[in-house]
C-alpha positions in Angstrom: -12.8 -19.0 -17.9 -12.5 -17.0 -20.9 -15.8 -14.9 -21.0 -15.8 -11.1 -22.8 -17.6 -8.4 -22.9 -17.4 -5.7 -25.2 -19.2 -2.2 -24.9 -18.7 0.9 -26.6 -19.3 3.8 -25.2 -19.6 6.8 -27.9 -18.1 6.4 -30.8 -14.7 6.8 -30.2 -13.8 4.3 -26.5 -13.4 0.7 -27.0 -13.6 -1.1 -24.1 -13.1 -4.7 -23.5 -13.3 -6.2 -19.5 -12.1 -9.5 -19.3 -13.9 -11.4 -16.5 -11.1 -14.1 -16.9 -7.9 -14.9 -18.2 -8.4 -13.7 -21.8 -6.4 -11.3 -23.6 -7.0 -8.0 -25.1 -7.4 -8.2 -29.1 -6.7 -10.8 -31.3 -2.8 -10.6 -30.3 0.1 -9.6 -32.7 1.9 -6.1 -33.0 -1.2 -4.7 -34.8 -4.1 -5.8 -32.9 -5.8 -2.6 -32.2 -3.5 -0.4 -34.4 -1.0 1.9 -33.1 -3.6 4.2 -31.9 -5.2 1.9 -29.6 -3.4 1.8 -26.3 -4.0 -1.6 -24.5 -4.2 -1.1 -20.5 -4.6 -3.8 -17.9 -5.9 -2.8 -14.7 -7.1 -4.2 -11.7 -11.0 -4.6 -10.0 -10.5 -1.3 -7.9 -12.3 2.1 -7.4 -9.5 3.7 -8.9 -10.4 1.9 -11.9 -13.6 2.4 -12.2 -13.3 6.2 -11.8 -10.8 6.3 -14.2 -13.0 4.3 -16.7 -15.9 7.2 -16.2 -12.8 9.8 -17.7 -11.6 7.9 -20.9 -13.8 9.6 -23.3 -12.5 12.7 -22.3 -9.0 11.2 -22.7 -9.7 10.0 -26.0 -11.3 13.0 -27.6 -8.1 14.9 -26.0 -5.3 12.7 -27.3 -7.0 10.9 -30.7 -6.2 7.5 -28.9 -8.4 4.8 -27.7 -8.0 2.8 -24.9 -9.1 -0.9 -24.7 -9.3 -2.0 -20.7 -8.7 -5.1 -19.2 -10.2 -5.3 -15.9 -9.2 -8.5 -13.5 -9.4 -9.7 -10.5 -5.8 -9.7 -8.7 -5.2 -13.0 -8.8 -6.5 -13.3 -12.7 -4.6 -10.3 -13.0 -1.1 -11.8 -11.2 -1.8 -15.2 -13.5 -2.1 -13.4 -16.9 1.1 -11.5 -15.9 3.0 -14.1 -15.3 1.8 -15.8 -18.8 2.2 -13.0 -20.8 5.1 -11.5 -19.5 6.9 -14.6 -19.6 6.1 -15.0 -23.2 7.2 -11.6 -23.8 3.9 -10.7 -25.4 3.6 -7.6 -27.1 0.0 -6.9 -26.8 0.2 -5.3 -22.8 0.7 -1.7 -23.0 0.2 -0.5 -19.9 0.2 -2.5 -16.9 -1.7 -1.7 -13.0 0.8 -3.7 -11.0 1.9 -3.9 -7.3 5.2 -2.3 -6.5 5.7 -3.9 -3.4 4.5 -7.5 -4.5 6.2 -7.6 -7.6 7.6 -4.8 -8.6 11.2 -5.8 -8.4 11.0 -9.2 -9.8 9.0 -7.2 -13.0 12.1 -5.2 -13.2 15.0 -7.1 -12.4 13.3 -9.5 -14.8 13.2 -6.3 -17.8 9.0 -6.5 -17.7 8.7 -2.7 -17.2 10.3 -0.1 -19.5 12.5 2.7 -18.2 10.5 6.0 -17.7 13.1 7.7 -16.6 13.6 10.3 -19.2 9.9 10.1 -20.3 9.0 11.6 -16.5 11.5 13.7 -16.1 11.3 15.3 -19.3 7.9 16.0 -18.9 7.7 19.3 -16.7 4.0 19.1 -17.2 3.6 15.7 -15.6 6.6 16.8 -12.8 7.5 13.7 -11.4 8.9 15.8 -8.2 5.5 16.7 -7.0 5.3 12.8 -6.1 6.0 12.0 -2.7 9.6 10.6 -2.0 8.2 7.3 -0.4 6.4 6.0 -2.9 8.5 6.6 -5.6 11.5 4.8 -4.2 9.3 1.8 -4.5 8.7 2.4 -8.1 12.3 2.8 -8.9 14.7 0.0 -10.0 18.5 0.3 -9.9 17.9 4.4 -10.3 15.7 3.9 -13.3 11.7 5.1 -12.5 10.2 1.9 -13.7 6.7 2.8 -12.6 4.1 5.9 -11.6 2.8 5.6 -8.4 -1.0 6.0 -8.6 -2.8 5.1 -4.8 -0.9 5.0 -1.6 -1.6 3.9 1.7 -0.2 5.3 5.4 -0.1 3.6 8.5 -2.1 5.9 11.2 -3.3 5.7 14.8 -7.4 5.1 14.8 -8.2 5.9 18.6 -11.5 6.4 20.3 -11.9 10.1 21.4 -14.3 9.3 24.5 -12.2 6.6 25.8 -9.3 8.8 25.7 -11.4 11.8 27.5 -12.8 9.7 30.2 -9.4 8.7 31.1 -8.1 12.5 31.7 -6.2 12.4 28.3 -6.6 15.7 25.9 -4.9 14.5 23.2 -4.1 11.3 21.6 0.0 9.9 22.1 2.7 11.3 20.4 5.2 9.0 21.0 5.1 4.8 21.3 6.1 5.4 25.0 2.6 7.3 25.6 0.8 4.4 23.6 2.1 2.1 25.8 1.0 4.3 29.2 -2.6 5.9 27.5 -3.4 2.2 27.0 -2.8 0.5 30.4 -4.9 3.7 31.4 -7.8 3.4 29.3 -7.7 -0.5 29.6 -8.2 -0.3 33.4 -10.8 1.9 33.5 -12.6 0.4 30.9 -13.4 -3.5 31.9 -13.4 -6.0 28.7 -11.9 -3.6 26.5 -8.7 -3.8 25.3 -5.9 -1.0 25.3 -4.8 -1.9 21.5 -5.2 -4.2 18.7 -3.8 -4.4 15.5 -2.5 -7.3 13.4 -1.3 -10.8 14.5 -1.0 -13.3 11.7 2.9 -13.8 11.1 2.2 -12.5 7.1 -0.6 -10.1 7.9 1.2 -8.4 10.4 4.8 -7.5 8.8 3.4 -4.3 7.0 1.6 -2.5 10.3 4.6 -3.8 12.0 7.0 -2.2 9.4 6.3 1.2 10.9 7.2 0.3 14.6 10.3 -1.3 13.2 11.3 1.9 11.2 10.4 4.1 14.5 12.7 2.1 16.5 15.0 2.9 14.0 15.5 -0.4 12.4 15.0 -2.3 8.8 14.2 -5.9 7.3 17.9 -5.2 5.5 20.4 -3.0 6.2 22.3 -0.7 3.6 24.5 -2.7 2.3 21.4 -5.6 2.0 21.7 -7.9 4.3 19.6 -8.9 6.9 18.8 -6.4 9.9 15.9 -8.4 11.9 18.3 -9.1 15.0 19.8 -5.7 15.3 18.9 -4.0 19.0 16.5 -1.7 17.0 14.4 -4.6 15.5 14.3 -6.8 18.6 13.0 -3.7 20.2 10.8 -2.9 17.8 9.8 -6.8 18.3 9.3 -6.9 22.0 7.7 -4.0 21.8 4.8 -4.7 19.7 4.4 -7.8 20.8 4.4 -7.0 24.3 1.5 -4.5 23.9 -0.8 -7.3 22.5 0.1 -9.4 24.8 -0.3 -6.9 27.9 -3.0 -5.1 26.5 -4.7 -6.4 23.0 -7.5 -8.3 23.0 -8.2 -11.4 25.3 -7.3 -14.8 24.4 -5.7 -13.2 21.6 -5.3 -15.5 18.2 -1.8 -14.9 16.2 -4.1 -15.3 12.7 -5.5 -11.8 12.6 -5.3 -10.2 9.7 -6.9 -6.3 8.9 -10.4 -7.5 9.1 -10.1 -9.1 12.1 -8.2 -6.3 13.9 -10.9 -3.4 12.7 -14.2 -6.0 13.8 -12.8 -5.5 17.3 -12.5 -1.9 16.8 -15.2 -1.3 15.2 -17.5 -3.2 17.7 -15.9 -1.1 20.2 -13.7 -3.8 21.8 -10.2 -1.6 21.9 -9.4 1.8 22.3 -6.5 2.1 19.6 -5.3 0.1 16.3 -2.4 1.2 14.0 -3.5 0.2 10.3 -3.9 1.7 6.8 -5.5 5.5 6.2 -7.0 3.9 3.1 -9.3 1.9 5.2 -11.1 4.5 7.2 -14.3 4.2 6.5 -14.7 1.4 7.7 -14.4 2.9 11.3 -16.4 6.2 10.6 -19.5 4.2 8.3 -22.6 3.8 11.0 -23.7 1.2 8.8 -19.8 -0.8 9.9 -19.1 0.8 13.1 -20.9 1.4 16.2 -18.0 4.0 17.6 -18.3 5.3 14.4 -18.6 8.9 16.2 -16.4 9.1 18.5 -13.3 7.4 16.4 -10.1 10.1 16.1 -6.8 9.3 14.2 -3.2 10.7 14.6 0.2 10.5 13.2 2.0 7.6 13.9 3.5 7.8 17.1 7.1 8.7 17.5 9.8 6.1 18.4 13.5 6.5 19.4 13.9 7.2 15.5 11.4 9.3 15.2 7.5 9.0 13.7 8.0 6.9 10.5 5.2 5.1 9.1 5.3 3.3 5.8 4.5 5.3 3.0 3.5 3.2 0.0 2.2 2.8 -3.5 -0.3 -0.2 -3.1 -0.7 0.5 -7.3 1.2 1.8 -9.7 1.4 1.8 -13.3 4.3 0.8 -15.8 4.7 0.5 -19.3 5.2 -3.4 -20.3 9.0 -3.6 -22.1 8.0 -5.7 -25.1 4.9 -3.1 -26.4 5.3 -1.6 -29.0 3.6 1.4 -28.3 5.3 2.9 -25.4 5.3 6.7 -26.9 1.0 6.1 -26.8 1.6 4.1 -23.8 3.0 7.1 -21.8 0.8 9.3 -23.1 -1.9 7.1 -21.4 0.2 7.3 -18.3 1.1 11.3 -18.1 -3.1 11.5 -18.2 -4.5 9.5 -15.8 -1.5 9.9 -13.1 -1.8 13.4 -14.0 -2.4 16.2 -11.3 -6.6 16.7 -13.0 -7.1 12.8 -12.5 -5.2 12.6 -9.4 -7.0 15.6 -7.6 -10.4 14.0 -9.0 -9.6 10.7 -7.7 -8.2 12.0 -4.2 -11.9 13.4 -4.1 -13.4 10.3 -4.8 -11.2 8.7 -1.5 -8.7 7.2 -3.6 -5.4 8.2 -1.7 -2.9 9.7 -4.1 0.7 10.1 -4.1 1.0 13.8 -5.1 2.3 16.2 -2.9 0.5 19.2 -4.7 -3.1 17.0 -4.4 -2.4 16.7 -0.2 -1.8 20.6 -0.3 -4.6 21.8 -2.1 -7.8 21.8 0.1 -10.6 20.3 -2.7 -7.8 17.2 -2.1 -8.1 17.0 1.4 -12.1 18.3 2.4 -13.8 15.1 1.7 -11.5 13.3 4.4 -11.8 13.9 8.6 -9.6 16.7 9.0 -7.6 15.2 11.5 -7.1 11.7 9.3 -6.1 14.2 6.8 -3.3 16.5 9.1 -2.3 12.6 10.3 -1.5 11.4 6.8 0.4 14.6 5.9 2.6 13.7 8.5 2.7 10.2 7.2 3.8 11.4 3.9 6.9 13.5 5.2 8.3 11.2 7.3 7.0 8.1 5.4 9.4 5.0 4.8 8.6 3.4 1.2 8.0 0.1 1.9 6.2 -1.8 4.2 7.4 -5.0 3.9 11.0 -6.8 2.4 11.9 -5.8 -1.2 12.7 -9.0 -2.9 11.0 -11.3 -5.5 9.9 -13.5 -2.6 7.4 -11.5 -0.8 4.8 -14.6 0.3 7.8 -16.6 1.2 10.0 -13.7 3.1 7.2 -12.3 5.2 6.1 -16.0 6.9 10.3 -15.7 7.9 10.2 -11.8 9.5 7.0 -12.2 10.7 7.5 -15.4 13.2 9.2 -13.1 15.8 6.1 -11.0 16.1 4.1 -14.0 16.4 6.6 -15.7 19.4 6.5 -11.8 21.3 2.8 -11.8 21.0 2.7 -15.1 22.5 5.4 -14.3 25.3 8.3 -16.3 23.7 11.6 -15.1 23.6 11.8 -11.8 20.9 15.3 -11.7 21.1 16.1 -14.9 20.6 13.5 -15.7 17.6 14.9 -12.6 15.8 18.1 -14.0 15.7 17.2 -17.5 14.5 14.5 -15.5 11.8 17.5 -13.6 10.7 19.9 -16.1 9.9 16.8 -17.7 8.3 16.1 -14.2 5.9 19.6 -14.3 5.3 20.2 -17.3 3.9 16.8 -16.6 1.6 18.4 -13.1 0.6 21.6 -15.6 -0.6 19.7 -18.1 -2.3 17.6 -15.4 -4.2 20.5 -13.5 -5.4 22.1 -16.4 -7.2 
């Protein structure tokens, strides 16, 4: 499908939303001119709010901004053609860190920022939280901005808790574990947690047990870390409160929606899953414990509390544009502190520390959601899932021991078979 539509708004933004695989301008180095900065972003709300801003941008800088909005699957397909073809008419690019980031990089798709950011005392990369920018950074070069980020918390249900005697929510994985046998037996046909089960789906909320346990998918020197006593621990673990305590008849093809229905329709008394999705718990019109749901921090394993930390978007600038100077400019602007406190307002999670500390950034979220993903962010690990080119392919292999612990099979033993399995994908993906 190659259908446009092109609205001006003003006199000054032009604005072009592809609702296909079509490209922005007629192509060439000149399409546009060098005052027109050519971004691609993604169907999002950050997008849309930062759409609303542009004129203001515009009149600002003396630019204009054409938009291509996509899908993320148009948006992963026209990637892969243009980048490929080393196109020249992407400027700026909304892309996935943790999807893709390192194959954009290792491939020389994104151009180093490095001494654009840090340059740039104004734009202080430092005020971004240490998590998140880890995942945008490639071989020590900042490759990326990280622009929304997500946090693994604990939703939990406050009466549950309180008719069981407890007056606070657990602190560590141990007092999960113990609060929900508790609330499980006093509460018939409700289970003591749920979270995700499909072997894919699950790796990221999983990533924070592992990490608490202290554990990795690879260890510092890169290889695979899946069968160390940490990760078979972290294994068991998680696997084993499912199976004691999740759901019945549990199914191993769960994935986020699946896991917050139950919660939502009061069927489990806690679930580890993303701060970003919240609202889907606290929304009467989606949840019918929508007033008595509560969220912590993470709870603390032998490692300590430490929940991913992640950029679910970021944005780079494409290598082959020739417009990179405009192209940053565009950049320094919308992941700037104005447009990052306005969008933290909106609900869209950002990664600067200075927008979590200042109350405007904080008061439209529950205050304890808030206090549990402050936590999240200074103890936060930066990925949630293996950082290779692989992703789709490398999750089905450390996810499997989840699945055969859920299902009562031996942890121990599939974690080492998955990890001479990841290993030998780590091998044939660095050739």
């Amino acid at each position: 499908m190659d259908v446009r539509r092109r609205s001006v708004i003003g006199t000054s933004l032009a604005m072009v939303v592809a609702l296909g695989l079509s490209a922005c301008g007629g192509g060439g180095d000149d399409a546009g001119g060098s005052n027109t900065v050519r971004v691609t972003l993604v169907n999002h709300v950050w997008t849309e709010n930062i759409k609303k801003a542009l004129p203001e941008f515009e009149k600002q800088s003396g630019l204009k901004v054409e938009v291509t909005q996509l899908g993320e699957d148009q948006l992963s397909d026209q990637y892969n053609v243009k980048l490929n073809a080393g196109s020249t008419d992407l400027d700026v690019m909304m892309y996935r860190p943790l999807q893709e980031g390192k194959l954009f990089a290792k491939n020389k798709y994104l151009a180093d920022l490095t001494e654009k950011s840090k340059s740039d005392s104004a734009f202080e990369i430092a005020d971004f939280q240490s998590g998140p920018v880890q995942a945008t950074t490639y071989e020590d070069k900042v490759v990326g901005v990280p622009i929304i980020t997500e946090q693994e918390v604990l939703y939990y249900r406050k009466d549950l808790l309180e008719k069981s005697g407890f007056t606070a929510p657990p602190k560590t994985l141990d007092e999960l574990k113990a609060q929900a046998a508790k609330v499980e037996a006093d509460n018939p046909g409700v289970a003591g947690f749920v979270s995700r089960t499909g072997k894919a789906a699950a790796v990221t909320q999983f990533s924070s047990f592992l990490y608490s346990f202290g554990g990795d998918f690879v260890d510092a020197s890169g290889k695979a870390s899946i069968n160390t006593e940490q990760a078979k621990q972290a294994y068991a673990y998680y696997g084993g409160l499912l199976r004691e305590h999740g759901p019945e008849n549990i199914s191993t093809d769960m994935s986020w929606s699946e896991a917050m229905a139950i919660f939502t329709q009061g069927k489990a008394a806690f679930y580890t899953e993303a701060n970003s999705l919240y609202k889907n718990a606290t929304d009467p019109a989606k949840s019918k414990v929508s007033e008595t749901v509560g969220f912590a921090a993470f709870p603390a394993g032998p490692a300590g509390s430490k929940p991913y930390n992640i950029p679910s978007w970021a944005l780079g600038v494409n290598e082959a544009s020739k417009n990179q100077d405009n192209a940053w400019k565009f950049i320094q602007w919308a992941a700037g502190k104005e447009q990052a406190l306005a969008q933290q307002k909106a609900g869209v999670p950002s990664a600067r520390t200075s927008v979590w500390e200042n109350p405007e950034g904080a008061a439209t979220y529950p205050k304890d959601l808030a206090e549990a993903t402050t936590v999240s962010t200074a103890n936060g690990v930066g990925h949630d899932r293996p950082l290779v080119e692989k992703v789709a392919q490398a999750r089905e292999i450390v996810g499997q021991p989840i699945v055969d612990a859920i299902t009562g099979k031996d942890a121990a033993a599939s974690a080492d078979a998955a990890n001479e399995a990841f290993q030998k994908f780590l091998d044939d993906e660095a050739k």
